[in-house]
Z-matrix of the N, CA and C atoms (Angstrom, degrees):
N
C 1 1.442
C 2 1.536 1 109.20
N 3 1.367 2 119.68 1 123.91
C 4 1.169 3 101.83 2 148.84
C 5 1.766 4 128.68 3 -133.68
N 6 1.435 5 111.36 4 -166.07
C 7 1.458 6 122.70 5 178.74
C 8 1.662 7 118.47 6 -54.93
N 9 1.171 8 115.78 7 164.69
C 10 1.018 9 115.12 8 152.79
C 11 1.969 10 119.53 9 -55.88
N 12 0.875 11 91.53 10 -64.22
C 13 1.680 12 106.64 11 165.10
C 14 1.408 13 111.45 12 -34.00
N 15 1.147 14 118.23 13 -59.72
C 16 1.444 15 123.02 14 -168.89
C 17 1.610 16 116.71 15 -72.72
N 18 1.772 17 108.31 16 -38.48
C 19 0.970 18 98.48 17 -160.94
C 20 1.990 19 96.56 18 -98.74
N 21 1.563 20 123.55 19 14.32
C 22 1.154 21 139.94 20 175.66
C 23 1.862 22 88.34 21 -87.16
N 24 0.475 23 132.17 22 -6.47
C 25 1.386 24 140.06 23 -164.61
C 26 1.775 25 134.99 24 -97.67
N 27 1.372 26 85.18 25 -47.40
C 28 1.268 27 130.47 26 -161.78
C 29 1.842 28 105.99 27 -93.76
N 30 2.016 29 83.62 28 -27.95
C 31 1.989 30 79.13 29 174.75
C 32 1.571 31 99.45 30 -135.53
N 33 1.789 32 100.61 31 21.46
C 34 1.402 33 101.09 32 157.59
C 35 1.786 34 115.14 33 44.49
N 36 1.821 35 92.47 34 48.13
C 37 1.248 36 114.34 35 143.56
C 38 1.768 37 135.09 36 -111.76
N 39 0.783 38 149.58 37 -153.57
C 40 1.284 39 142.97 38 158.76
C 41 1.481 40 125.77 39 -96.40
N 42 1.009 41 156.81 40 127.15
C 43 1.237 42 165.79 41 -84.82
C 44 2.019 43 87.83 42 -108.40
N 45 1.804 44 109.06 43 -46.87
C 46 0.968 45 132.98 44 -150.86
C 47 1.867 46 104.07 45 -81.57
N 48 1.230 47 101.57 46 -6.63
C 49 1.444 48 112.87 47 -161.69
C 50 1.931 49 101.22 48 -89.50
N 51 1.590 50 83.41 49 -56.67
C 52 1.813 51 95.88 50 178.31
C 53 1.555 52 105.01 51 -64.38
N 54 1.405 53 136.08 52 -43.66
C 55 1.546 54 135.78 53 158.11
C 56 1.657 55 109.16 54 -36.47
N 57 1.103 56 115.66 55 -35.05
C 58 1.501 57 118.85 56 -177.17
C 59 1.283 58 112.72 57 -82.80
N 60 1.361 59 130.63 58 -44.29
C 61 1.144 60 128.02 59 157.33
C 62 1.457 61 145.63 60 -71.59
N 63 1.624 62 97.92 61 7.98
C 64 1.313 63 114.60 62 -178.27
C 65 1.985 64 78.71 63 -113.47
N 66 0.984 65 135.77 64 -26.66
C 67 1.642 66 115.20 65 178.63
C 68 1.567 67 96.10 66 -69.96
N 69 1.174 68 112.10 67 -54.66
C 70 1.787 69 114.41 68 -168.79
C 71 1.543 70 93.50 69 -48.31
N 72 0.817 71 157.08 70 -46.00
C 73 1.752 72 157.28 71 -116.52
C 74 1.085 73 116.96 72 37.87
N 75 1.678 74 123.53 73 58.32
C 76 1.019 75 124.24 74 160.30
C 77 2.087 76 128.24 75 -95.44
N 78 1.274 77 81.86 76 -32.37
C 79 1.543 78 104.40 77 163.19
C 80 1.529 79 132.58 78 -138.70
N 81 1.382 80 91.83 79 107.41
C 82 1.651 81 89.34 80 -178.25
C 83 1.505 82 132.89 81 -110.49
N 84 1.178 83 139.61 82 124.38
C 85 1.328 84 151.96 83 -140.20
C 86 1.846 85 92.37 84 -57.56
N 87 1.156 86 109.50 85 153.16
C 88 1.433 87 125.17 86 171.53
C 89 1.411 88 107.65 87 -68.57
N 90 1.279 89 107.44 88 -59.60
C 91 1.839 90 107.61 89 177.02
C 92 1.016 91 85.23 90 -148.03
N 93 1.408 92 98.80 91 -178.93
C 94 1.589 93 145.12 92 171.29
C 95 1.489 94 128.82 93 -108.48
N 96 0.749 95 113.06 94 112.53
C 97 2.239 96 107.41 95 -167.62
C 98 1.818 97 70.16 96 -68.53
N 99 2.218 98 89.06 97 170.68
C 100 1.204 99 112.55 98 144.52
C 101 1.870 100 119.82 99 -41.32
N 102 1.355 101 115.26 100 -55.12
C 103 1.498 102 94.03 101 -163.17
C 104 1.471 103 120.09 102 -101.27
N 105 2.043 104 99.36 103 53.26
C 106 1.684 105 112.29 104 177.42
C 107 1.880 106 113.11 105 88.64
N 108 1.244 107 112.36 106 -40.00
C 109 1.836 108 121.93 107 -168.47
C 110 1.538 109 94.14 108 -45.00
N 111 1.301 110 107.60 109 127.96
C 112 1.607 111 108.16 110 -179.44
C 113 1.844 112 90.00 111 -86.55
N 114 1.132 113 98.52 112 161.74
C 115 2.168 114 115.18 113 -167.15
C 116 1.605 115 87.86 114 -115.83
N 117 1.425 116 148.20 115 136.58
C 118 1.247 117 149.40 116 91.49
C 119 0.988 118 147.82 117 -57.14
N 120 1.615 119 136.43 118 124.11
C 121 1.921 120 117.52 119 -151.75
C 122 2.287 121 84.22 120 -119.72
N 123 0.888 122 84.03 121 -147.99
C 124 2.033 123 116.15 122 -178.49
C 125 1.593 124 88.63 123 -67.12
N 126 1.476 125 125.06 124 -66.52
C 127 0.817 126 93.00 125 170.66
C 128 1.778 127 172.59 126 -90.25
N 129 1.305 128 106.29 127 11.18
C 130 1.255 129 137.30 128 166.99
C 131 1.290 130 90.47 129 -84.03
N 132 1.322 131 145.14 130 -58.16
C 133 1.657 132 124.45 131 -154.58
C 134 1.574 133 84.10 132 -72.65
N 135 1.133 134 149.50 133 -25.95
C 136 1.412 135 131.84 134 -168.10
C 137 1.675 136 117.23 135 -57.42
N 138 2.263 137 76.77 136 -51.42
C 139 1.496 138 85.27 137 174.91
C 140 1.819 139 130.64 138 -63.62
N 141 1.056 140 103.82 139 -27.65
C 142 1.545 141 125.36 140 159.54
C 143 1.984 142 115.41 141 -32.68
N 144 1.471 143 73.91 142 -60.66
C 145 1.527 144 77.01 143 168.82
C 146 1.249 145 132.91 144 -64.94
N 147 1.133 146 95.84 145 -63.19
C 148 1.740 147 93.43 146 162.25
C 149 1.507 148 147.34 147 -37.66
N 150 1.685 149 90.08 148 -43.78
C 151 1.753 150 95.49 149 159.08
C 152 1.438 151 115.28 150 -68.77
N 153 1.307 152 107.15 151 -16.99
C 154 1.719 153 105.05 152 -163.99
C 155 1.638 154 101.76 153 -80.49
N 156 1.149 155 114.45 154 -40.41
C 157 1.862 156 133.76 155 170.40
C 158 1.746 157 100.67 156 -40.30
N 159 1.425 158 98.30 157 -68.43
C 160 1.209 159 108.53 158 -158.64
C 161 1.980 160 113.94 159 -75.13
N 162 1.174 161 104.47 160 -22.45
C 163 1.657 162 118.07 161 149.31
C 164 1.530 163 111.88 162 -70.79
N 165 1.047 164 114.07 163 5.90
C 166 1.474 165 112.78 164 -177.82
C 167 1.320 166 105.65 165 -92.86
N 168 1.749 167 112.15 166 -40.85
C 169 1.434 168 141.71 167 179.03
C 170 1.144 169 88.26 168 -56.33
N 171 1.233 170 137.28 169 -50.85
C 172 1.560 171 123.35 170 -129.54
C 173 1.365 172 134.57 171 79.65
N 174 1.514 173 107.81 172 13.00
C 175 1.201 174 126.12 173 175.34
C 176 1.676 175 120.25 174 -59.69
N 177 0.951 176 132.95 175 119.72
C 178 1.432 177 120.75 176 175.88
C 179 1.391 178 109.46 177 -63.66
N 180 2.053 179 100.19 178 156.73
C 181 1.006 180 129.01 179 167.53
C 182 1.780 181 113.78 180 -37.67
N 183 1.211 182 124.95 181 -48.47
C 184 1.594 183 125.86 182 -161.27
C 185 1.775 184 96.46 183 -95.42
N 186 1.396 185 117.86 184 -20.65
C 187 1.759 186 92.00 185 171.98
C 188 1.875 187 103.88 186 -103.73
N 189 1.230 188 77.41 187 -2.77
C 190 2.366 189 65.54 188 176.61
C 191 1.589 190 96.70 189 -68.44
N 192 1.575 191 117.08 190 -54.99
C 193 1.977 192 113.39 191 164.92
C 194 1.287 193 106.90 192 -20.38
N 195 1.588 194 99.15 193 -61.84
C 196 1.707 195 97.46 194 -163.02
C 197 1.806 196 108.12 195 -52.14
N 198 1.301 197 111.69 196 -64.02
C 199 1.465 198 107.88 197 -168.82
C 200 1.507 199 126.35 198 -51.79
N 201 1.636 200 97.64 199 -45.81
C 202 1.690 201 100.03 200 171.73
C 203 1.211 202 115.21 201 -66.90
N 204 1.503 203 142.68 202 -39.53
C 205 1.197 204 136.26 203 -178.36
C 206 1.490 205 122.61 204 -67.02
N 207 1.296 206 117.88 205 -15.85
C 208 1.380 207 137.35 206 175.26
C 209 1.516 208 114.19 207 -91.91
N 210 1.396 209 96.19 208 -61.05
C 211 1.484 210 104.09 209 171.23
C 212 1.460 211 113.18 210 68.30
N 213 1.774 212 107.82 211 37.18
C 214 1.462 213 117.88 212 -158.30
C 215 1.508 214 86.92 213 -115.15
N 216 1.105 215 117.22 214 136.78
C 217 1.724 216 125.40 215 -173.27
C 218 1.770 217 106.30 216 -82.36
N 219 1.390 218 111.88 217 -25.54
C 220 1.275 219 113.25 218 161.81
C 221 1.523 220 118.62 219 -58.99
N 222 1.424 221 114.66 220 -68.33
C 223 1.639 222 123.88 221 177.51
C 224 1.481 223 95.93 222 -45.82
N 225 0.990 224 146.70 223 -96.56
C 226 1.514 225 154.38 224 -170.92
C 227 1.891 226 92.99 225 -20.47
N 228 0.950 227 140.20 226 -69.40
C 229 1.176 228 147.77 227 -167.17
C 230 1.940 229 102.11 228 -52.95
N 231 1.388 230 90.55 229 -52.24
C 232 1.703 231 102.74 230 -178.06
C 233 1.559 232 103.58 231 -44.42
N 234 1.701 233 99.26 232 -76.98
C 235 1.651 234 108.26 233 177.34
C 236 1.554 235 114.34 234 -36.04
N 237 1.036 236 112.41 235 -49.60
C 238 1.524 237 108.43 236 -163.79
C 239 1.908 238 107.92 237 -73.02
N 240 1.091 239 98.46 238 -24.78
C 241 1.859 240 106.67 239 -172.07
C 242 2.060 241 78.31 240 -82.35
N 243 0.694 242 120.60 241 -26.40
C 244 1.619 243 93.39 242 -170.54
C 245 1.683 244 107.83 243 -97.22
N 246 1.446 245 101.93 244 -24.78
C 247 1.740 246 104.71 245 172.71
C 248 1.391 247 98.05 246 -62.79
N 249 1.852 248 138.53 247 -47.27
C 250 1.489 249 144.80 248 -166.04
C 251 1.476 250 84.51 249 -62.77
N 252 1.827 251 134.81 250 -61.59
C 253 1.239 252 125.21 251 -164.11
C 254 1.742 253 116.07 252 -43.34
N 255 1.428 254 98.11 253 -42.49
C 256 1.700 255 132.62 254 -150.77
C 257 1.926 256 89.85 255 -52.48
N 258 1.772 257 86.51 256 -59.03
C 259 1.665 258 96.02 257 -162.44
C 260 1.441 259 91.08 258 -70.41
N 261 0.999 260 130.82 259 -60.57
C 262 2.084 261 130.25 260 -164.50
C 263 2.224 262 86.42 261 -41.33
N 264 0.962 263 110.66 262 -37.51
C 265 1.477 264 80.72 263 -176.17
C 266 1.905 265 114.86 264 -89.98
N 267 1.260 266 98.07 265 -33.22
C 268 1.506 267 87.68 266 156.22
C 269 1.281 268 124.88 267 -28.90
N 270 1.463 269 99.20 268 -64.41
C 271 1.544 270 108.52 269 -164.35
C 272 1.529 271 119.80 270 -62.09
N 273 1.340 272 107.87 271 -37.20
C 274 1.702 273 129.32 272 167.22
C 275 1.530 274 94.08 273 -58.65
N 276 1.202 275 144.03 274 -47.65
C 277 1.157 276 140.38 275 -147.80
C 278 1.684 277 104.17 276 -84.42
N 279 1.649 278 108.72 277 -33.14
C 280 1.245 279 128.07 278 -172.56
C 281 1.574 280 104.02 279 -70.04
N 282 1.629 281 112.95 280 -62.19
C 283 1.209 282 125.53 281 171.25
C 284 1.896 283 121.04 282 -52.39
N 285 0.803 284 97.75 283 -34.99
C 286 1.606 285 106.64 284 171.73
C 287 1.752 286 106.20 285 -59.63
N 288 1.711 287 109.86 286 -47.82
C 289 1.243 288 108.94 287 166.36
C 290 1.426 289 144.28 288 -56.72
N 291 1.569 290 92.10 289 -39.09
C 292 1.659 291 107.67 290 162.63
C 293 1.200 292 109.78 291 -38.18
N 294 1.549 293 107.45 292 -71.85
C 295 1.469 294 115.43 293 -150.62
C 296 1.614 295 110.47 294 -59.76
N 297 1.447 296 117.92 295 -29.79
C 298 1.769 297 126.86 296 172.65
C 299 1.003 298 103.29 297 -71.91
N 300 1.509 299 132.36 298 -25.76
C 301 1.847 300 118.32 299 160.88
C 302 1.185 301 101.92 300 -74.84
N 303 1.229 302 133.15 301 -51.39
C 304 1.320 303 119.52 302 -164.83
C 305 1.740 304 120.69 303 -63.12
N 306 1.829 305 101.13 304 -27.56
C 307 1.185 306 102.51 305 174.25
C 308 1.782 307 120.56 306 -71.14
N 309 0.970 308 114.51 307 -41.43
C 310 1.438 309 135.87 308 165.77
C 311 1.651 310 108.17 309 -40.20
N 312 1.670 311 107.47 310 -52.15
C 313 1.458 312 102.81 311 -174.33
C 314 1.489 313 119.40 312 -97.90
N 315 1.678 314 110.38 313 24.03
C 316 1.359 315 145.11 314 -166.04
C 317 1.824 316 103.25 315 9.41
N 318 1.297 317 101.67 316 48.94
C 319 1.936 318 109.73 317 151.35
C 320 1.356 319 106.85 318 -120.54
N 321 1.401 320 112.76 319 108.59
C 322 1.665 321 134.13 320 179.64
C 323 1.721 322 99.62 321 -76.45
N 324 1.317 323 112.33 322 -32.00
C 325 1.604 324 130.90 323 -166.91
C 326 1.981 325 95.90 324 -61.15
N 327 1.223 326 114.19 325 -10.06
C 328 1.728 327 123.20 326 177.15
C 329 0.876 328 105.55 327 -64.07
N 330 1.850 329 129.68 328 -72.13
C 331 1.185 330 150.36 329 172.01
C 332 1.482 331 110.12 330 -11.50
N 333 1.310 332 114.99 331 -51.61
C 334 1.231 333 129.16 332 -165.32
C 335 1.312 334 123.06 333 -63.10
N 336 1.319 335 103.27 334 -44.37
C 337 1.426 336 130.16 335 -163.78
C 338 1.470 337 98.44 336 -78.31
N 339 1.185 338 102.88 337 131.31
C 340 1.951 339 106.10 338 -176.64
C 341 1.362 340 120.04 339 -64.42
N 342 1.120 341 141.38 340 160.45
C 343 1.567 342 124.49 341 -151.63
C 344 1.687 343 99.48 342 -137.84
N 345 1.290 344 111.43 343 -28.99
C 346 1.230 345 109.55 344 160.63
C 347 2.235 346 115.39 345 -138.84
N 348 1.151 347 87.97 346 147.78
C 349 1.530 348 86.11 347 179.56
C 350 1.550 349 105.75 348 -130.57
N 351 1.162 350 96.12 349 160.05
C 352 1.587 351 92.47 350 174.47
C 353 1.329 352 151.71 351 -40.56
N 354 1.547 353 115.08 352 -28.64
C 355 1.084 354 105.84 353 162.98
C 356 1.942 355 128.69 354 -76.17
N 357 1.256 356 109.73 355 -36.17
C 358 1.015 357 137.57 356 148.54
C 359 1.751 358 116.49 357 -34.06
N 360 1.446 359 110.02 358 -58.12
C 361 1.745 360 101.37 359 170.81
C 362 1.166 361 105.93 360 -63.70
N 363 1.690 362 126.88 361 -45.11
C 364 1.661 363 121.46 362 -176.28
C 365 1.750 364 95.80 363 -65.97
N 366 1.240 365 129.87 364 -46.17
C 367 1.557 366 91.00 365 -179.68
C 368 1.872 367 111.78 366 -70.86
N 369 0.655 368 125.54 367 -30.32
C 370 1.498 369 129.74 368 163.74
C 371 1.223 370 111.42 369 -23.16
N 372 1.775 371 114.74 370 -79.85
C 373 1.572 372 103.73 371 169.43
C 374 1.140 373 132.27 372 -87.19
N 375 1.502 374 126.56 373 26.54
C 376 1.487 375 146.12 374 143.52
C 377 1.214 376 111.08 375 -46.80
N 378 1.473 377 111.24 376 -73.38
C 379 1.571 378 124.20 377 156.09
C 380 1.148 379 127.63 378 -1.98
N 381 1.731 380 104.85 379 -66.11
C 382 1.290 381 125.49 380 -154.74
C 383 1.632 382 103.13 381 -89.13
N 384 1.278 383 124.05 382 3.41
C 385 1.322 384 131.21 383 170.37
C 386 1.576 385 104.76 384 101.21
N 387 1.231 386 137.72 385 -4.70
C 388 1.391 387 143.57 386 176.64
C 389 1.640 388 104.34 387 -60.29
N 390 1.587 389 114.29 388 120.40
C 391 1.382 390 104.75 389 155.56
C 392 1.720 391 114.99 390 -98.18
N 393 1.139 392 125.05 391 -173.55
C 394 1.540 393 124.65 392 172.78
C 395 1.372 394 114.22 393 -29.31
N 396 1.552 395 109.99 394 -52.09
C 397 1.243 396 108.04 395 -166.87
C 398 1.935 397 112.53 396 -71.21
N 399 0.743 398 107.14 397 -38.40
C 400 1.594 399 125.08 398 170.95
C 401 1.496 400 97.18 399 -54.95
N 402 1.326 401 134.94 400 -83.68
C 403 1.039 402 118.35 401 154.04
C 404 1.395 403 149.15 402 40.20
N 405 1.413 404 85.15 403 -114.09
C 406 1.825 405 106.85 404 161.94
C 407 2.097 406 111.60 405 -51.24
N 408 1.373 407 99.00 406 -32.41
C 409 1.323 408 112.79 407 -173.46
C 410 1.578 409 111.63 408 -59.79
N 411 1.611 410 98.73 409 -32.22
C 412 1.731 411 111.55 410 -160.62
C 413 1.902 412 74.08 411 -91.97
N 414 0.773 413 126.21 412 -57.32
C 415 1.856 414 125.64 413 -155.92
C 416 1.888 415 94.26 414 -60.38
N 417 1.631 416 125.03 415 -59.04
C 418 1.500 417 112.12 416 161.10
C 419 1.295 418 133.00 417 -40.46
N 420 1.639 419 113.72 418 -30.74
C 421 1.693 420 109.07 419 169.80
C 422 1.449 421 110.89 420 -93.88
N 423 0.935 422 127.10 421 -7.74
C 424 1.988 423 127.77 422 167.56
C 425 1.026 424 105.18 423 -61.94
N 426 1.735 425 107.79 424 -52.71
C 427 1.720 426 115.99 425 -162.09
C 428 1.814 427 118.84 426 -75.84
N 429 1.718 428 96.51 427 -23.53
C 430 1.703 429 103.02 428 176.13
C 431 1.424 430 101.41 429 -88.94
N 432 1.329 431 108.26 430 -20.49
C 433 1.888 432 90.89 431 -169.41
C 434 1.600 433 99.84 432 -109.20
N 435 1.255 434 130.08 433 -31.54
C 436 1.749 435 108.27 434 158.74
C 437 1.392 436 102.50 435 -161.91
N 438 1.885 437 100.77 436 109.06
C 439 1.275 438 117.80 437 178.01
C 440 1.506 439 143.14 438 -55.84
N 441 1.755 440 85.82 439 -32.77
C 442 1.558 441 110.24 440 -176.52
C 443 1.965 442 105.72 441 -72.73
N 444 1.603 443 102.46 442 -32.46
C 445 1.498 444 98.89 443 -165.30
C 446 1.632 445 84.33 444 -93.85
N 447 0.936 446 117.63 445 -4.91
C 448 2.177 447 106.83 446 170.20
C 449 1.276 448 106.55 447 -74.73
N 450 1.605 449 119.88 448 -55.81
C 451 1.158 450 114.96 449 161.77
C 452 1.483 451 139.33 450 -24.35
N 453 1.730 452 115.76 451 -55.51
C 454 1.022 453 133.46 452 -156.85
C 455 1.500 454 86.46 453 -81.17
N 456 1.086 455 114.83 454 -45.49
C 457 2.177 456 129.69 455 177.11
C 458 1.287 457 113.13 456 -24.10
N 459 1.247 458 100.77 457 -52.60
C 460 1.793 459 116.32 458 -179.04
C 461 0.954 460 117.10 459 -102.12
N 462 1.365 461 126.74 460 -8.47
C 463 1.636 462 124.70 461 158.52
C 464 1.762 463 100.35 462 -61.63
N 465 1.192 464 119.36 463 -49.57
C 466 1.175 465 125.50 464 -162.85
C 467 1.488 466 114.41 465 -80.46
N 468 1.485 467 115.30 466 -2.25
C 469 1.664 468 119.69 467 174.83
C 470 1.749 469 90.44 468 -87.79
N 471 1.594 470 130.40 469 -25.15
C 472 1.403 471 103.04 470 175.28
C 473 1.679 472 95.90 471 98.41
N 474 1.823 473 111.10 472 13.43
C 475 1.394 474 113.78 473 157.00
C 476 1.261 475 131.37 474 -61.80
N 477 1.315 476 125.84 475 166.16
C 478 1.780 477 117.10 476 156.24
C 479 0.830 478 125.59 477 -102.94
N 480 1.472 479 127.85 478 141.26
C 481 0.906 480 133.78 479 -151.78
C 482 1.826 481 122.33 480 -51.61
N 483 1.295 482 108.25 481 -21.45
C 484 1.726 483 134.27 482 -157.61
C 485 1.796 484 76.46 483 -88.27
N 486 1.131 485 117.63 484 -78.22
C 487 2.056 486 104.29 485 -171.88
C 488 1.999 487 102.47 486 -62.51
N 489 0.997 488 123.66 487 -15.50
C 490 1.791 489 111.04 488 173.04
C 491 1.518 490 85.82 489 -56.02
N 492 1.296 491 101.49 490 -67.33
C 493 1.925 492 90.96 491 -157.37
C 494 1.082 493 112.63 492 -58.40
N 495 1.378 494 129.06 493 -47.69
C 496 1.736 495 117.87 494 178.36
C 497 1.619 496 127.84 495 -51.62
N 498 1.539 497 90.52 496 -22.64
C 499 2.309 498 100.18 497 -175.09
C 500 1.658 499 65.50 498 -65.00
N 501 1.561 500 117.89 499 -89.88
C 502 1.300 501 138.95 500 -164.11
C 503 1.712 502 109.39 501 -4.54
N 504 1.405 503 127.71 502 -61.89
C 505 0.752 504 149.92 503 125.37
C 506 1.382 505 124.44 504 18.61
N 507 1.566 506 104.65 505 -90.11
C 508 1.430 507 108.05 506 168.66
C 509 0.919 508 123.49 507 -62.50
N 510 1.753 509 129.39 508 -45.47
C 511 1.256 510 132.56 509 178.04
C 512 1.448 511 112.42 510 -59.42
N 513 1.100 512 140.87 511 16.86
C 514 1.232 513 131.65 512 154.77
C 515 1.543 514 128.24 513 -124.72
N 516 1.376 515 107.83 514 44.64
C 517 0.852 516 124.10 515 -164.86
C 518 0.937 517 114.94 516 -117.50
């Protein structure tokens, strides 16, 4: 079992973060000693994880509730196909922007130029709190839920073709 403290610690968040997710009702302490210390066991750190995965997505606070509390492989699937929708329009939304700077600063020759490459996306979702394993996790759900635009994904990091097929590869595994 441990503390709030300890187990803020332990997944190298801030003390204030796991308090936040115990107001949301996303995680709630196993017990309580006599003098208030909330207790966490195996299972709360599990759940921990899970929100922490799914904050990895970018999933909001009110459907990560939804999925864990249901724990329905459909709902989880739902949320996540509309968070994948969410970002594809970001990104359209982003790219739409380019091109009105680029038109404005009348060099079309921008467009061209690759905007992100691989090392750069891995620090990207470094950033975003993803380790390896997270990772590979995001590259297995691209490749089961749309192969052709995973493909096109890593054409566009400026890979070769010999590691496309091997990510490809693993991720379906």
């Amino acid at each position: 079992m441990l503390t709030v403290t300890q187990l803020a610690r332990q997944y190298q968040l801030s003390r204030t973060t796991i308090l936040y997710y115990e107001r949301e009702g996303l995680l709630l302490p196993h017990s309580r000693s006599q003098n208030g210390y909330r207790w966490y066991g195996d299972k709360e750190q599990k759940r921990l994880e899970a929100i922490l995965a799914y904050r990895s997505y970018g999933v909001p606070i009110r459907d990560i509730a939804s999925i864990l509390d249901r724990d329905e492989h459909m709902e989880q699937e739902r949320i996540l196909r509309n968070r994948f929708a969410s970002l594809e329009q970001e990104i359209q939304t982003l790219r739409q922007q380019q091109k009105a700077i680029v038109l404005l600063l009348e060099q079309p020759t921008l467009l061209e130029q690759p905007m992100v490459n691989k090392e750069r996306w891995t620090d990207i979702m470094k950033a975003a709190g993803f380790d390896e394993a997270a990772m590979k996790n995001w590259h297995r759900q691209f490749e089961k839920m749309e192969p052709e635009a995973h493909q096109e994904f890593l054409e566009s990091l400026s890979i070769d073709k010999e590691e496309i097929k091997q990510i490809r590869i693993w991720s379906r595994s």
